[in-house]
PLY file of the C-alpha trace (Angstrom):
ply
format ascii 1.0
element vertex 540
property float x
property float y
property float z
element edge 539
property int vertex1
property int vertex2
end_header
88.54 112.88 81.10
90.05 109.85 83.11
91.28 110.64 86.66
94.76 110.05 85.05
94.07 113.23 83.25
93.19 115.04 85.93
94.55 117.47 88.86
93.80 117.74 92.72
94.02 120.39 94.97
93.26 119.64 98.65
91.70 122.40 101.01
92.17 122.33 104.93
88.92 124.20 104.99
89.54 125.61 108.52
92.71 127.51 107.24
91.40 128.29 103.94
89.32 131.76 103.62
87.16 132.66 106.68
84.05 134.87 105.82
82.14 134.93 109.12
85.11 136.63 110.86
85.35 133.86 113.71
89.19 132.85 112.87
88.08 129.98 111.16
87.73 128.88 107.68
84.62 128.17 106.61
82.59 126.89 103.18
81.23 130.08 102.01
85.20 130.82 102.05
85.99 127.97 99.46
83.22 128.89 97.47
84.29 132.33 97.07
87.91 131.09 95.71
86.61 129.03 92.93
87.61 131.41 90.06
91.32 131.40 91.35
90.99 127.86 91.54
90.07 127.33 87.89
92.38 129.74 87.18
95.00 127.33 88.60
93.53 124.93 85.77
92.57 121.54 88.53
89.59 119.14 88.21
89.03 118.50 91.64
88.96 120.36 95.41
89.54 117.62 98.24
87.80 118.59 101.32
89.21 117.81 104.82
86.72 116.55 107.03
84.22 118.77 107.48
81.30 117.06 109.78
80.38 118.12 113.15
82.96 116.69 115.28
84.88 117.39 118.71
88.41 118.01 117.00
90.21 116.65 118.88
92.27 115.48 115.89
91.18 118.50 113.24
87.57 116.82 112.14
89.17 113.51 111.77
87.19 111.99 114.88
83.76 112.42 113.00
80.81 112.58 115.22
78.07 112.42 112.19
79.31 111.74 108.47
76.12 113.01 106.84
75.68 116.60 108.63
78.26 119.80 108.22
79.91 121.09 111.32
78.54 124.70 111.85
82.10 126.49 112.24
81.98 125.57 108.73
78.31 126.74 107.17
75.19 124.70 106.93
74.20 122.08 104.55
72.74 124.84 101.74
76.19 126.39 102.29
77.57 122.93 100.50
75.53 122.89 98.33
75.72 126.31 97.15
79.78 125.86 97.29
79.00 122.48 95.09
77.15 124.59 92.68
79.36 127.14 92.20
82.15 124.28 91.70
80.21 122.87 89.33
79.89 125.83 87.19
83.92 126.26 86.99
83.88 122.81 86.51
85.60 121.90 89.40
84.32 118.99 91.40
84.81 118.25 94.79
86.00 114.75 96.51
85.40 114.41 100.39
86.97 113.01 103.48
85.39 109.77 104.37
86.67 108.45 107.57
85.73 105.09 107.73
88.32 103.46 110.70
86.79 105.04 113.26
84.42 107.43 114.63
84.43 110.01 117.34
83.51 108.89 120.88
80.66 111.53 120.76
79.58 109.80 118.02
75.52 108.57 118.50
76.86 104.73 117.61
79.82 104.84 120.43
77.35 106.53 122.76
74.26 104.17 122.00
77.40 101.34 122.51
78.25 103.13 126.22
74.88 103.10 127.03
74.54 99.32 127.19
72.78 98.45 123.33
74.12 95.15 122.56
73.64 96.33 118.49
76.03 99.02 118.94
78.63 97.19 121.31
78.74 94.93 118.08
80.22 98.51 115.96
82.93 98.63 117.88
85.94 96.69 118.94
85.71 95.55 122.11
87.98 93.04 124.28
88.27 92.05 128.04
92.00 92.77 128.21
93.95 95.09 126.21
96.86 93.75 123.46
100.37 95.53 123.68
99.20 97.47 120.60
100.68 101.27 120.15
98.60 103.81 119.34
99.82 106.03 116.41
99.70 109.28 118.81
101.84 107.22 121.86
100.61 105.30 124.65
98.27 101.81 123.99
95.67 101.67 121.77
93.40 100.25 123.85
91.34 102.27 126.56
88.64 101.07 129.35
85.02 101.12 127.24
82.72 103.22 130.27
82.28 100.99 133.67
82.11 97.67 132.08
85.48 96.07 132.65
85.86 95.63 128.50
88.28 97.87 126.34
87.91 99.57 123.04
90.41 99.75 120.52
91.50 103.11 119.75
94.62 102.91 117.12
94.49 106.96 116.61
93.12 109.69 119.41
91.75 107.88 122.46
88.35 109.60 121.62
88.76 107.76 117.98
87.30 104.66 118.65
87.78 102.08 115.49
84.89 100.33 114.14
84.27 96.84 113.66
84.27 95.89 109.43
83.57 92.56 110.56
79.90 93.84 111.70
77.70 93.76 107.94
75.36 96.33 109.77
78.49 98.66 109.81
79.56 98.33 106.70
76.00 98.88 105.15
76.04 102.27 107.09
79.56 103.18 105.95
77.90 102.49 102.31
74.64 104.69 103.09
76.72 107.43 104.03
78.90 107.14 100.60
75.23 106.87 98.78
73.90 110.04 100.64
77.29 112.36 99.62
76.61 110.85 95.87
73.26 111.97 95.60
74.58 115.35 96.37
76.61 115.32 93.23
80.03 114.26 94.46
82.07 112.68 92.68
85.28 112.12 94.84
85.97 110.23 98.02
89.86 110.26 99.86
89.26 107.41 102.26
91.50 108.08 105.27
93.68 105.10 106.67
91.63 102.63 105.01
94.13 99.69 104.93
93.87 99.28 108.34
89.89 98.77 108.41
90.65 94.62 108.70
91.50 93.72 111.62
92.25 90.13 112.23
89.99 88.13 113.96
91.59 87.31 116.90
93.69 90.11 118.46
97.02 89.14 120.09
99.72 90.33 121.52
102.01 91.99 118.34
105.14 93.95 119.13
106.87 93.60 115.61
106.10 96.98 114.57
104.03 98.40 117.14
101.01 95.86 116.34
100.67 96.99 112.68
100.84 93.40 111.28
98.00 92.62 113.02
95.74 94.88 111.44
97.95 96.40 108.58
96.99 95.61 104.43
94.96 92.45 105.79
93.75 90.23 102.84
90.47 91.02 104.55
90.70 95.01 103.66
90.98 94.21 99.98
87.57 92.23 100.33
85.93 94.97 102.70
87.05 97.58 99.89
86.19 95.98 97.13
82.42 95.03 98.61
82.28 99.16 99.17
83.25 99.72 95.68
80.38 97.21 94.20
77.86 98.56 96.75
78.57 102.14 96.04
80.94 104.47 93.88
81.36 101.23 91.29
78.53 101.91 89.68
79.31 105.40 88.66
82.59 105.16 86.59
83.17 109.12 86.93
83.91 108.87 90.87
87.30 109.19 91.68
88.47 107.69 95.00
91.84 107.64 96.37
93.04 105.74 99.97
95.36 106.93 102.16
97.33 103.79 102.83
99.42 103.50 106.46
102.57 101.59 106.36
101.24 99.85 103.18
103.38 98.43 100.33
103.56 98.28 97.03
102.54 94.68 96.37
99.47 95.78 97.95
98.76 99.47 96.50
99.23 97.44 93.27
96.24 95.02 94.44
94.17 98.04 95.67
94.44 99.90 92.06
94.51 97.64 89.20
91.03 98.00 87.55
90.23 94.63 87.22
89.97 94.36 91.21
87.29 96.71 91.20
88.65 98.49 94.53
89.78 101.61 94.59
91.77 104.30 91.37
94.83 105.25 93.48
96.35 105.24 96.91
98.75 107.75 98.25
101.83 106.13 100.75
104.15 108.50 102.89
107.56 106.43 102.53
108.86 108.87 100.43
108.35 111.97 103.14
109.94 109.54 105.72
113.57 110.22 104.02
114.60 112.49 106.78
113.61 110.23 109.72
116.19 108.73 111.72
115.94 105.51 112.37
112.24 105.39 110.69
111.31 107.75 113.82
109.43 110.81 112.50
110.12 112.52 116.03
114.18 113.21 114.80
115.93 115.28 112.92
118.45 114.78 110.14
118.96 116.20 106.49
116.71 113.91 104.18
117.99 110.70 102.55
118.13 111.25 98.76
119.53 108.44 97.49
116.63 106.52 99.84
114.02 108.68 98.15
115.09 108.44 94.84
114.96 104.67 94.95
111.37 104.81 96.91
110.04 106.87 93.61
112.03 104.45 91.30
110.47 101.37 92.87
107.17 102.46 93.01
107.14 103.95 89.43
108.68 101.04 87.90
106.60 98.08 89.88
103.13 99.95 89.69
103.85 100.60 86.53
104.27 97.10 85.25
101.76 95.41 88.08
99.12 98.39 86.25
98.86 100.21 89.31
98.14 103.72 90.53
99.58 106.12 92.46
98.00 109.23 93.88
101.28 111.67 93.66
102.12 114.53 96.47
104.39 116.27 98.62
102.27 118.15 100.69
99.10 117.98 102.83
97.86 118.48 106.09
99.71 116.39 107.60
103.18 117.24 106.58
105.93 120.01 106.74
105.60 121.50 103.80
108.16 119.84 101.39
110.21 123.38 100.48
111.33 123.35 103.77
112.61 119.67 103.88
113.89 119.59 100.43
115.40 122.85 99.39
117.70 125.15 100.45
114.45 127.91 100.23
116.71 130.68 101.68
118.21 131.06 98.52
116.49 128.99 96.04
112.83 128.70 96.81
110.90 129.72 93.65
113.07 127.27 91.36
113.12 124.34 94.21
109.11 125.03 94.04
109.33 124.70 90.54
111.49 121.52 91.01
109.35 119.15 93.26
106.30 120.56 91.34
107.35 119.14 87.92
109.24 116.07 89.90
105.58 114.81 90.74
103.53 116.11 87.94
105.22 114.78 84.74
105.00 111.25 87.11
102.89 108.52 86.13
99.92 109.11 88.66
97.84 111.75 89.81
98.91 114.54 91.36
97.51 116.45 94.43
98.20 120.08 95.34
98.28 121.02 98.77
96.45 124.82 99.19
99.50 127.37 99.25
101.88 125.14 97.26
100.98 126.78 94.29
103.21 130.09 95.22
105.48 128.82 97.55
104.53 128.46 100.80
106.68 127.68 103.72
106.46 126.22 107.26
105.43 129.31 109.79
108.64 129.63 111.80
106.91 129.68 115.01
108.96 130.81 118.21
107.13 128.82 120.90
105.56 125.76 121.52
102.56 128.19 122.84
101.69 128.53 118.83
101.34 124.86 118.25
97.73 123.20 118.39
98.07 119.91 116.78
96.93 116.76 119.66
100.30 115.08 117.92
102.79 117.68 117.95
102.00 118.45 121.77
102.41 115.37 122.63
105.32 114.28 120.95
107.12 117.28 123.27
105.85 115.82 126.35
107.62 112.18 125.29
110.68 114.14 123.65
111.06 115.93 126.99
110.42 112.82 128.97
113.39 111.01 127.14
115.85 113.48 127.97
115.34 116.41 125.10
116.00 119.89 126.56
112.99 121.86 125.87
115.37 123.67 123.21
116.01 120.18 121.61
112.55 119.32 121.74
111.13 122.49 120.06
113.39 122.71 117.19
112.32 119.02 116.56
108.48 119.95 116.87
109.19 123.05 114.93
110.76 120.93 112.06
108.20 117.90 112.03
104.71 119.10 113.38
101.27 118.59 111.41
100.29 122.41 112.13
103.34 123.41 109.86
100.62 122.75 106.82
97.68 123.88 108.85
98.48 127.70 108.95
95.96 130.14 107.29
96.23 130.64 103.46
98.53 133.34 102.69
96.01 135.35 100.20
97.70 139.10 100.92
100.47 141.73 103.07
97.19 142.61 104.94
96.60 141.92 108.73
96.41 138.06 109.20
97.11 137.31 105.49
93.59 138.06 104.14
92.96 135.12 105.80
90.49 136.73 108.10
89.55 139.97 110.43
89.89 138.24 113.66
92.59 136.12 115.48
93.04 132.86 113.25
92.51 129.86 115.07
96.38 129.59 113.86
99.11 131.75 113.85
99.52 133.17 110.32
102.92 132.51 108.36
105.70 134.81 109.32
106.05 134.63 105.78
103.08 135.76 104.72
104.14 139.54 103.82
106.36 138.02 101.52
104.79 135.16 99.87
100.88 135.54 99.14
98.41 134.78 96.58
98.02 138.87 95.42
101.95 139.08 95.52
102.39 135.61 93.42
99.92 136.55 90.89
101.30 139.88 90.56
104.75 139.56 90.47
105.69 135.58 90.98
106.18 132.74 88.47
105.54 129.32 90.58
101.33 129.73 90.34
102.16 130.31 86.55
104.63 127.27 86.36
101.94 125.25 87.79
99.57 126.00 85.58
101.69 124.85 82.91
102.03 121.85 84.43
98.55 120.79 84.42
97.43 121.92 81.31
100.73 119.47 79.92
99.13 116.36 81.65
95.78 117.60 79.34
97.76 117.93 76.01
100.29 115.26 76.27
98.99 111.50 76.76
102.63 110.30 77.47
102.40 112.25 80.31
98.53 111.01 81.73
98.96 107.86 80.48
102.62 106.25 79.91
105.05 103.68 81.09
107.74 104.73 83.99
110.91 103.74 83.94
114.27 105.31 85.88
116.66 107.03 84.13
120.33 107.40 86.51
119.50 106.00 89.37
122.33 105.81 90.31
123.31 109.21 90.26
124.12 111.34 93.33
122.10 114.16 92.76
119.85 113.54 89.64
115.90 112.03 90.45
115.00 111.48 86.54
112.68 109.05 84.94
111.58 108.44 81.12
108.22 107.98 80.39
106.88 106.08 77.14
103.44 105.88 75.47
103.37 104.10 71.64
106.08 105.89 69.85
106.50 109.29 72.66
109.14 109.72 75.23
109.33 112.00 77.85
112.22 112.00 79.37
112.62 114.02 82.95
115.68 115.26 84.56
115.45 116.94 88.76
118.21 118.08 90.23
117.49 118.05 94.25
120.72 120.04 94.93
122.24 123.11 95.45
124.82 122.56 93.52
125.59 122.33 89.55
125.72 118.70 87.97
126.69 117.64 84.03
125.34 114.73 82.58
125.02 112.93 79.36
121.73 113.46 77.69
120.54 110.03 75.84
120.44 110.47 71.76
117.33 109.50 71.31
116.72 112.74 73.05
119.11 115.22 71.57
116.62 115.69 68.73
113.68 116.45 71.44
111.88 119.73 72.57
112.04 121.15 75.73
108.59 121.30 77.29
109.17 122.76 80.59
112.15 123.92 83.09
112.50 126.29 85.89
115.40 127.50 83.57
115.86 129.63 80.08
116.61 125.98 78.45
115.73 126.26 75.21
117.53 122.94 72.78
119.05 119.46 74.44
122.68 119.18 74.19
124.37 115.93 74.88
126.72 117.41 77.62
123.74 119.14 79.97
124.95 121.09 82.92
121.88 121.01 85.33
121.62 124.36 87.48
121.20 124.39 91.30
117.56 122.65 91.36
117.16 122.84 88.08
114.17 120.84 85.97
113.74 120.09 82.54
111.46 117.65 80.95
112.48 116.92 76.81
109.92 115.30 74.59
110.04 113.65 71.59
0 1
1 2
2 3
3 4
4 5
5 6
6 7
7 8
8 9
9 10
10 11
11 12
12 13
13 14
14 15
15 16
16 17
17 18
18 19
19 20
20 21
21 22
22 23
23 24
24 25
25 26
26 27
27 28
28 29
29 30
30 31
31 32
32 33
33 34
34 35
35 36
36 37
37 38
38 39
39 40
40 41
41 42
42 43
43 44
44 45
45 46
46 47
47 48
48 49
49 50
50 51
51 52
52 53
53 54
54 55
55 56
56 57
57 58
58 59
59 60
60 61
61 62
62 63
63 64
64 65
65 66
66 67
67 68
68 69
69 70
70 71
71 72
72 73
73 74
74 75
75 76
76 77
77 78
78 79
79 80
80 81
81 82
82 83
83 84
84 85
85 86
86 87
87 88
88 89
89 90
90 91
91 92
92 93
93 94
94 95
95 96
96 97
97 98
98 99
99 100
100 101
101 102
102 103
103 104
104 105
105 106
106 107
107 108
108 109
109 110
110 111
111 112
112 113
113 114
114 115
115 116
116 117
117 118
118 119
119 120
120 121
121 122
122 123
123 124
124 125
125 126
126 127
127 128
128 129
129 130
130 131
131 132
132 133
133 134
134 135
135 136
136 137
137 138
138 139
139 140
140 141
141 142
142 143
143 144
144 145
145 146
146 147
147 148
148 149
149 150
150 151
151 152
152 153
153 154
154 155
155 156
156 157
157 158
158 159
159 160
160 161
161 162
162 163
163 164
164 165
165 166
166 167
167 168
168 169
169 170
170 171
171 172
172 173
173 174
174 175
175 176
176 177
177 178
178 179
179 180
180 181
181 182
182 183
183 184
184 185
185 186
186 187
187 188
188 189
189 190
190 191
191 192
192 193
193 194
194 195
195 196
196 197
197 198
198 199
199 200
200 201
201 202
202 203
203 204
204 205
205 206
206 207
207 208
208 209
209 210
210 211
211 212
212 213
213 214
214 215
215 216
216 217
217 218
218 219
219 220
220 221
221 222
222 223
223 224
224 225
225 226
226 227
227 228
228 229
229 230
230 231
231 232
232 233
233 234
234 235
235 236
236 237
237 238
238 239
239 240
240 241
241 242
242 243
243 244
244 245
245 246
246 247
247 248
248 249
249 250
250 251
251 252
252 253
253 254
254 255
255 256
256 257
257 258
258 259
259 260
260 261
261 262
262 263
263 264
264 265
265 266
266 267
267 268
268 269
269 270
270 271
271 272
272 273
273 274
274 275
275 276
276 277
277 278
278 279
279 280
280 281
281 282
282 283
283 284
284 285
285 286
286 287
287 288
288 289
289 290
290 291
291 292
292 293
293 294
294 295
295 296
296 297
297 298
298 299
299 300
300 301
301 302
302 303
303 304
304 305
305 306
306 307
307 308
308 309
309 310
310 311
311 312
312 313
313 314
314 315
315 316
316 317
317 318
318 319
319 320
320 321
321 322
322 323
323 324
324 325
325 326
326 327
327 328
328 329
329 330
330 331
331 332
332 333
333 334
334 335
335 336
336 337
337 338
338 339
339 340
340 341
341 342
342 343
343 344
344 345
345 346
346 347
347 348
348 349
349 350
350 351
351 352
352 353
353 354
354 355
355 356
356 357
357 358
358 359
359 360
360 361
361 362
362 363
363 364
364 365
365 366
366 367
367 368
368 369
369 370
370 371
371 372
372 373
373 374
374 375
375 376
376 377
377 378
378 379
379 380
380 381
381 382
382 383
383 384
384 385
385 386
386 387
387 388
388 389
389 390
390 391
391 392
392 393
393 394
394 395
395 396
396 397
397 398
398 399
399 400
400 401
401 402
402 403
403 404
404 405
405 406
406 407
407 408
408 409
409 410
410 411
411 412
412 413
413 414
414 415
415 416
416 417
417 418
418 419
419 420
420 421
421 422
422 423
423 424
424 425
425 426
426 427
427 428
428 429
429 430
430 431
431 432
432 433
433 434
434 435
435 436
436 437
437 438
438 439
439 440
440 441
441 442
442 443
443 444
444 445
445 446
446 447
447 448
448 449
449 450
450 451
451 452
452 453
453 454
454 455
455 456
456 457
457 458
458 459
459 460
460 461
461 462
462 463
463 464
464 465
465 466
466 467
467 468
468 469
469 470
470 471
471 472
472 473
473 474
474 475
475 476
476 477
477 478
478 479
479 480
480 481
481 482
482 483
483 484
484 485
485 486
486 487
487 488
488 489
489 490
490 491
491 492
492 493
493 494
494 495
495 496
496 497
497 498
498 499
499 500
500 501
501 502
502 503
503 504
504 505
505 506
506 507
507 508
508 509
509 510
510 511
511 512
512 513
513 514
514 515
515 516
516 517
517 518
518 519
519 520
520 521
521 522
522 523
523 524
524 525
525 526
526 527
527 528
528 529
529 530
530 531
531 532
532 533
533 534
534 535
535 536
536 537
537 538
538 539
């Protein structure tokens, strides 16, 4: 099965299932849920980081890529949990955080500690750049006593590596080869489009710096001479890069086979619709007709340039989407339904974030005294600082922070949500009586409309496999798209509103079946009336 055929759920381990009792998520816990995963029907569990590390950005500031961090289980503990994947045969894709490491981590400290080798890993000046760092303030920070600065464009204790530096590329590679003679066969490589740096570092402030180090002609190159080194050789390896402020001219250079870089990348444009101003620290109702013409662009031009796109609304790093996109007081379970078959009728892969499957929503917390996240806090202080009233500032937190995804799995009614005995390292849901695994498997329909869903992408290659081109786009209310393989046509009709719309269905369609809706649908009709939210996808 090609990884077009296939479906990805992504685990924030910590938040998961915790099995030691210490309010944190753990491996044995992911191990344990395997049979409801395959009973959700996907191919493939993506990992958050989950190497011994400070966290002082969630396990993103890695301070050893080749050893498991012990609030998560021991090595045996992965590979038991790889084991027991194996035998549902579900296969697991980790983190592989390749920008930068953690200041703890034995290269920076080795670097600190005056080895000339190490200094040489690292990016090192003897005057900083106006460069922002993507959590506020410069990216640049004084390396120990010795006058020089390191360049830090996350966490100031994320210091980014030099790509430049062979010797750190081959250990970026020896790290890949140790996690694939484990068995796995998926890597998400976080930020990577911003591993090339140019050479010399100036002053930058179009964009914050980005163009200096942003989709470099350089990354392709540095990517490409990881795939040949490493997961090229093994044609069942899916990999996927996160790409930061990337484009599509690019994403198509980073995915079309012949380039031998990487299968797919996800980009975030699309879940930037309801920034003001391009400012993620705002608040305003999302932009449809802005979203609607990011999907439409990217379909059509990675369709035609034979590109790939790694399809999602939700991960650990986001809101989750019900709560940006639908009015979930009233209509959650078909606006679920909605976004779920928006994305996986799509041409590209599509991820599942744990929880979407029945519905979760953000946690509604009352006080910024429940938030964790380094990014959230911060963005308070500098919301506060330019004149917010803390009222202001926490309703903007409370809509936009990173810990909105990071609350424990909501698996039943019981005392913190099954999740675990003891106090969660995050406040639980206060949704959680409500919407939970038992409850939703019981009673619910979205964890049943998603299977669907994935076993469609299986038994329909029009869906895996065909062309993507927009249907309406210019219609107010309407995201649909037609998809074509050989003589099959999918055509696929979202309504992201409230409210009823009519539209004329195409003939070549009137003759079609319906595959899937959130709504008893059951034969095309040239005048259709979509329902509040309503889906329907008609083949023929």
């Amino acid at each position: 099965m090609s990884f077009k055929e296939k479906v990805i759920y992504q685990i924030y381990p910590k938040s998961f299932l915790d099995t030691d009792q210490d309010g944190i998520g753990d491996l044995p816990g992911i191990e344990q849920k395997m049979p409801y995963l395959k009973r959700l029907g996907v191919d493939m569990v993506w990992l958050s980081p989950i190497y011994p590390s400070p966290q002082n950005d969630n396990g993103y500031d890695v301070a050893d890529y080749t050893s498991i961090n012990p609030v998560f289980g021991t090595m045996s503990d992965f590979e038991s949990l790889m084991a027991t994947a194996k035998e549902h045969n579900i296969e697991i894709m980790l983190d592989m955080v390749f920008n930068h490491v953690s200041t703890e981590h034995e290269w920076f400290q080795k670097a600190l500690a005056g080895d000339k080798k190490y200094q040489d890993y690292f990016i090192l000046r003897d005057g900083p750049t106006d460069w922002v760092s993507k959590f506020g303030g410069n990216a640049w920070a004084p390396f120990g006593d010795t006058g020089k600065y390191y360049l830090h464009l996350y966490d100031v204790t994320q210091a980014d590596l030099n790509w430049r530096n062979p010797q750190v590329r081959e250990e970026l590679f020896e790290v890949l080869r140790f996690w694939m003679d484990k068995g796995i066969k998926g890597f998400r490589f976080d930020v990577i489009n911003v591993i090339g740096k140019d050479e010399v570092l100036e002053d930058c402030p179009e964009y914050d710096g980005k163009p200096a180090y942003t989709d470099r002609p350089i990354a392709h190159e540095f990517i490409h001479m990881m795939n040949q080194a490493t997961y090229g050789k093994d044609n069942e390896i899916i990999t996927v890069g996160e790409m930061s402020f990337t484009t599509i001219e690019d994403c198509i250079l980073y995915t079309n086979p012949e380039r031998e870089e990487l299968n797919m990348t996800f980009n975030f444009h699309h879940l930037k619709v309801d920034y003001e101003n391009g400012k993620k620290w705002t608040q305003m109702p999302f932009d449809f007709a802005k979203l609607k013409e990011l999907f439409h662009t990217w379909g059509t031009q990675m369709s035609e340039g034979s590109g790939w796109n790694a399809l999602f609304w939700n991960n650990h790093d986001q809101p989750r989407a019900l709560n940006r996109f639908i009015d979930v007081d009233n209509y959650r379970v078909a606006g679920a339904k909605m976004l779920a078959s928006s994305i996986h009728l799509n041409r590209g892969t599509p991820y599942i974030y744990m929880g979407e499957e029945i519905g979760m929503l953000d946690p509604d917390f009352d006080t910024m005294e429940q938030y964790v996240d380094v990014e959230s806090l911060n963005a308070y202080q500098e919301l506060l600082a330019a004149g917010k009233s803390e009222q202001e500032a926490f309703k903007i937190v409370k809509a936009k922070s990173r810990d909105n995804s990071r609350t424990p799995m909501q698996w039943d009614s019981g005392e913190y949500s099954g999740f675990s005995k003891a106090t969660p390292w995050l406040g639980v849901g206060k949704s959680a009586d409500e919407i939970n695994v038992a409850k939703e498997l019981q009673e619910g329909s979205i964890f049943n409309y998603y299977q669907r869903l994935i076993k469609l992408r299986k038994e329909y290659p029009v869906i895996a496999s065909g062309s993507y081109e927009a249907f309406l786009p210019e219609h107010p209310q309407i995201y649909g798209y037609v998809r074509r393989l050989e003589d099959h046509s999918l055509l696929v009709l979202n309504n992201f509103f409230p409210q009823e719309t009519t539209i004329a269905l195409p003939e070549e369609f009137l003759s079609g079946k319906v595959l899937i809706g959130n709504y008893d649908t059951e034969t095309p009709e040239q005048k259709m009336t979509l329902k509040p939210y309503q889906t329907i996808a008609i083949y023929r």
